[in-house]
Structures are given as structure tokens and as C-alpha cells.
C-alpha positions as CSV (number, residue, x, y, z in Angstrom):
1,X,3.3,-30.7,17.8
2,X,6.2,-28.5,19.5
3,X,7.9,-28.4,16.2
4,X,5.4,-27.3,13.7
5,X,3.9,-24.6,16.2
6,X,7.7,-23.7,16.4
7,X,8.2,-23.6,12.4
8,X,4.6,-21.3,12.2
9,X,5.5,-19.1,14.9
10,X,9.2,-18.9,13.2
11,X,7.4,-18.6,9.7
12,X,4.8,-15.4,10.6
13,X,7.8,-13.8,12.5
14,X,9.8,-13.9,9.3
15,X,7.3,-12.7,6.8
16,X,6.3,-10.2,9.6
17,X,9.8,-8.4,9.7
18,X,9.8,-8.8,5.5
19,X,6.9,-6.5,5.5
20,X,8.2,-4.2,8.4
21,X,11.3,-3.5,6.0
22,X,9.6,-2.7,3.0
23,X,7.1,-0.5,5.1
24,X,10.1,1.7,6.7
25,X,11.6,1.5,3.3
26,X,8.4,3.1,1.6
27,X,8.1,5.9,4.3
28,X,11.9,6.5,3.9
29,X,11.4,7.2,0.3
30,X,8.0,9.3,1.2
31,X,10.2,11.6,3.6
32,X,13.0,11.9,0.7
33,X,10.6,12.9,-1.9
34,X,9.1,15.2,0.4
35,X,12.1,17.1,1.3
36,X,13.8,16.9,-2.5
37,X,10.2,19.1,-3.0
38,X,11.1,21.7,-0.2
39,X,14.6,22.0,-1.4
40,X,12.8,22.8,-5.3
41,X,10.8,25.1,-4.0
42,X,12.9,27.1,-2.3
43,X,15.7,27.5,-4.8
């Protein structure tokens, strides 16, 4: 019983950080594309 709780737990902990990564990715590329627009407009 130990050992499958400790496979889940293991399990949701991986596909948690999975989804962390591709969230700060996403916002990373949000903040680029934002500031690639300031630097168009003001040239």
C-alpha cells in the first residue's frame, strides 16, 4: 500500500513540475514578445 501511494504521490509531483515548466516557459515568451513590441514602437 506504502508503495503505490509512494509511486502516485511521485507520479502527480512529476506531471505537476511538467506543467510548471511549460507555464513559466509560456509567460517567458509573453514578456519577450511584449518587450520586442516596445522596442518597435519606439524606433
Amino acid at each position: 500500500m506504502k508503495r503505490t501511494l509512494a509511486i502516485v504521490l511521485l507520479s502527480l509531483f512529476s506531471l505537476s513540475l511538467l506543467s510548471g515548466c511549460n507555464t513559466i516557459r509560456g509567460a517567458g515568451e509573453d514578456i519577450e514578445a511584449g518587450g520586442e513590441a516596445i522596442q518597435r514602437s519606439t524606433q
